[in-house]
ROFI-688421 format. One record per residue (C-alpha): x, y, z negated; residue in one letter. Coordinates in steps of 0.25 Angstrom, whole numbers, plus 5000, padded with zeros to 4 digits. Layout:
<atoms>
XYZa
...
</atoms>
This chain:
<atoms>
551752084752x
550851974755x
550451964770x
548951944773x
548051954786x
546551954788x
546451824797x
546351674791x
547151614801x
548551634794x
549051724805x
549351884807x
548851954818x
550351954824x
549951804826x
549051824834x
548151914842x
547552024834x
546052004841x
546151874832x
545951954820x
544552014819x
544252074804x
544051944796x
542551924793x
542751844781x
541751784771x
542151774756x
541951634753x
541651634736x
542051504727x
540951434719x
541351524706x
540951644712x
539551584716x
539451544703x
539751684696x
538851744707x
537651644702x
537851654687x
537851814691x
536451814696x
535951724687x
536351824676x
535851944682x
534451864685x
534451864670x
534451994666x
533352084662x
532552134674x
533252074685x
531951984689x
531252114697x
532552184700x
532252184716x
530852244714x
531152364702x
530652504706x
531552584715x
531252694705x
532152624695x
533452624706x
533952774703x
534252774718x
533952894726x
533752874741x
534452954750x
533952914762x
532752834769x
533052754780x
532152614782x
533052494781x
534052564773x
534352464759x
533252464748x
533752484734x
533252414722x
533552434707x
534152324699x
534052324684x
535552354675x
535352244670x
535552164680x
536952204683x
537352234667x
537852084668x
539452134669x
539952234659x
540752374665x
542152294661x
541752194673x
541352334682x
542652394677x
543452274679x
542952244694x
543052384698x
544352424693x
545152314686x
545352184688x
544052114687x
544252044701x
545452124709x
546752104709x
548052164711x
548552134726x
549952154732x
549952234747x
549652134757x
549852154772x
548752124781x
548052194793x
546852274798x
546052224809x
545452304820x
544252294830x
544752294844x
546052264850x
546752354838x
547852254831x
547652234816x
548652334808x
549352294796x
548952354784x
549552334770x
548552304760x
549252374747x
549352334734x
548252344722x
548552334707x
547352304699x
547452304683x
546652254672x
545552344667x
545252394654x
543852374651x
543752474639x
544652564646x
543452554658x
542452554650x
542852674643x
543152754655x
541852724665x
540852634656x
539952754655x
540052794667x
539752654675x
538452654680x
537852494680x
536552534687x
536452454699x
536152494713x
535552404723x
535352424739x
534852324746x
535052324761x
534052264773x
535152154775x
535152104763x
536252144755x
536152204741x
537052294737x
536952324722x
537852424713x
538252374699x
539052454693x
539752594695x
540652704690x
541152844696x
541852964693x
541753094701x
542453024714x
542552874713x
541252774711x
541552614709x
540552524709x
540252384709x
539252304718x
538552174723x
538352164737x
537252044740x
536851974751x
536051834753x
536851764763x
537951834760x
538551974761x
538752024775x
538952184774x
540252184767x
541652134772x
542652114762x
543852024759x
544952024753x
545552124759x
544552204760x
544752214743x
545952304746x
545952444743x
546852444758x
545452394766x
544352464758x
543752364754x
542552294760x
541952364772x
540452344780x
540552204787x
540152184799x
538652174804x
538252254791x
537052344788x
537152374774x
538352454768x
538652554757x
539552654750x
539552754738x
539752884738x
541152884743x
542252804749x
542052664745x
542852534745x
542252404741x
542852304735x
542252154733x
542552084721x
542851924727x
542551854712x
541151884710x
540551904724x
539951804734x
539551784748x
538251854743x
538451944733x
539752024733x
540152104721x
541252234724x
541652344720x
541552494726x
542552614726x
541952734731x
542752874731x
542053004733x
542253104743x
541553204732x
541353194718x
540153144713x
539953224700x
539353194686x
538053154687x
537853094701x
537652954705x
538552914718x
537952874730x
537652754736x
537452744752x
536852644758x
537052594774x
536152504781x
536052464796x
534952434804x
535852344812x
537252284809x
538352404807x
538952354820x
537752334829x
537152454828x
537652564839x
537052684831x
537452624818x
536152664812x
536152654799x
535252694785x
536152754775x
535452784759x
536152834748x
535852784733x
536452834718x
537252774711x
536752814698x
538252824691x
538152964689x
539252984677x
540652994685x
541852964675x
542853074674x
543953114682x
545353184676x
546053284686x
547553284690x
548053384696x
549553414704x
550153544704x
549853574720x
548553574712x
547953424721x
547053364709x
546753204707x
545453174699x
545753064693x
544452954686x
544552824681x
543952764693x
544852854704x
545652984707x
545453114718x
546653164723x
546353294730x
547553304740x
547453454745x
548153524738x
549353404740x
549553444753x
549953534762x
548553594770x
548853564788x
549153694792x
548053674804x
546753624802x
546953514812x
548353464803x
548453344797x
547853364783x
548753284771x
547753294762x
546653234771x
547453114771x
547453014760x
548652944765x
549553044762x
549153014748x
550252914746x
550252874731x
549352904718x
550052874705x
549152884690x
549952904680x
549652864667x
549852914653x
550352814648x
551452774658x
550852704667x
550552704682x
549352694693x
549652684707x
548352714713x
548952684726x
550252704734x
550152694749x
551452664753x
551752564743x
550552484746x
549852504732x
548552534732x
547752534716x
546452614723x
544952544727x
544652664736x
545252784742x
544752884752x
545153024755x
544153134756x
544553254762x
545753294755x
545753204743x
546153054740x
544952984731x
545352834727x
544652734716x
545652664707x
545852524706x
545952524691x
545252604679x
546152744676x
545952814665x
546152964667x
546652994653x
547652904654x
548352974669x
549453064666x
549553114680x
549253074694x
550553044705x
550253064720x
551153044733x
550853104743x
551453134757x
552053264761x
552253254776x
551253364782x
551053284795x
550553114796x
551653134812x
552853134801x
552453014793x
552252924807x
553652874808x
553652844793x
553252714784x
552252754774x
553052704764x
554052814768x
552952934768x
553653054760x
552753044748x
552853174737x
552253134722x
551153244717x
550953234702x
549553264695x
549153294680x
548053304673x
547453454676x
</atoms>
């Protein structure tokens, strides 16, 4: 296990006082390759059809509903396909969920930092396993269903936000995004770490005023080899607390401050939500275990409805397993042909997911890989079976009973 800190200076917080180490405010700095793809990449999209008057096309032609009024909320502007048709879907499919720029990584052991006078607390970044993708294989699975019609917001301070590309099913949305700024993007702090399912991706940064999140649970992630100071390119993994059927467009919400997030006592703020007109949702396949728990199961993600995998609190104010997604310890797909998927294991520092969030009483996560549904023979979960978190206190997590609950296709 590799050992890494936050600082620059070389040292651990056990070196010296912890006040020392404030939340690292650093600035990506971006060799003169990735300068010159950036440049070639606006020159190529200055010379596609129709991009001349792209700021000043009619609102009409944006096919996005506002849901709310407020006067210094961000103005959204249309931007023609053809603009952004310069990368094929095997580029979207490979950035999103191959290797087009990630990496596999090892566990590394770092530390969280607080605000105040709370130490950091170690934390165990766990490992992540990224494969190749199979652009046929992708394209057969989602290519119709990708929707390639940008959205664009722009905010009052500056930034542009603009949607390129996107896919869903009934409980998972991924999309990828440019985020610009002359002068350099200031609303969203990211690093290397921050690229790590374990911190969920890049967050607001300080002193921001503009800010978004689609329809669910979302981390973002920022791919390092095509973005600048100015423009970042990422990707988003949003999970849904409800499904979003056949037929409707996710939603996008906009935040804007009047003032920057911090300053502001009342934190007044203007929220508007926009479609996101990718409306055909890929299909799911259903697995189900013989307590009768189900997982749903797309190429993007799974939903495990935990329930029926635990026993109910025999009081209303009992501690509810099935409220907590860390009693889920492990999920394991099973392939037809032999072969395995660890979507994550918790106490073995393994995590294959790009977002997971519970919702009530089940687990939604979005894969780091392309899953073929037809190709899953069953579905493995471990979960805990202590009924009460005060027995599990004098215990390693690594030492957690953990029982196996098989699923099959129902």
């Amino acid at each position: 296990m590799n050992e890494t800190y936050f600082d620059t200076q070389g040292t651990s917080p056990a070196d010296v006082g912890f006040e020392q180490f404030a939340e690292p405010q650093t600035r990506h700095e971006f060799s003169a390759q990735y300068q010159d793809r950036r440049r070639a990449l606006i020159q190529e999209v200055a010379r596609q059809p129709g991009t001349r008057n792209a700021r000043t096309a009619s609102k009409a032609a944006t096919r996005i509903t506002w849901r709310a009024a407020a006067a210094v909320a961000a103005v959204c502007v249309a931007l023609p396909a053809a603009a952004w048709a310069i990368t094929s879907h095997a580029d979207f499919f490979a950035g999103a969920l191959g290797d087009g720029w990630r990496e596999s990584q090892s566990a590394e052991q770092s530390y969280q930092y607080h605000d105040g006078e709370k130490p950091p607390t170690p934390v165990v970044y766990p490992a992540s396993e990224v494969v190749q993708l199979d652009a046929e294989a992708a394209e057969a699975l989602l290519g119709d269903a990708v929707c390639d019609e940008p959205v664009a917001v722009s905010a009052p301070d500056g930034h542009e936000l603009t949607i390129t590309s996107a896919v869903r099913s009934e409980n998972a949305l991924v999309y990828r995004f440019t985020l610009h700024r002359d002068g350099g993007v200031t609303c969203l702090q990211w690093d290397e770490h921050t690229n790590n399912v374990a911190a969920k991706g890049a967050h607001m940064a300080p002193g921001s005023q503009f800010s978004w999140s689609a329809a669910g649970d979302e981390f973002v992630y920022i791919d390092p080899t095509t973005s600048t100071a100015d423009t970042l390119v990422g990707y988003a993994y949003s999970v849904f607390g409800e499904p979003v059927p056949q037929g409707q467009p996710a939603t996008l919400t906009v935040y804007t401050w009047d003032v920057p997030f911090e300053d502001s006592e009342e934190e007044q703020f203007h929220t508007q939500s926009y479609e996101i007109p990718c409306t055909k949702a890929v299909e799911s396949a259903t697995f189900a275990s013989a307590e009768g728990s189900t997982v749903a199961l797309s190429p993007l993600g799974l939903v495990l409805d935990g329930r029926a995998l635990f026993a109910e609190p025999s009081e209303p104010e009992d501690y509810d397993m099935a409220q907590d997604p860390i009693n889920v310890r492990t999920i394991t797909v099973k392939m037809v042909d032999g072969g395995t998927y660890t979507v994550f294991d918790r106490a073995g520092n393994l995590d294959n997911t790009l977002s997971a969030c519970g919702f009530d009483a089940s687990l939604s996560v979005a894969f780091n890989r392309l899953v073929d549904p037809a190709h899953i023979a069953s579905i493995e979960v471990g979960v805990t079976d202590v009924q009460d978190m005060d027995d599990l206190h004098d215990l390693a997590e690594a030492e957690w009973p953990v029982r196996t609950v098989a699923y099959n296709r129902s």
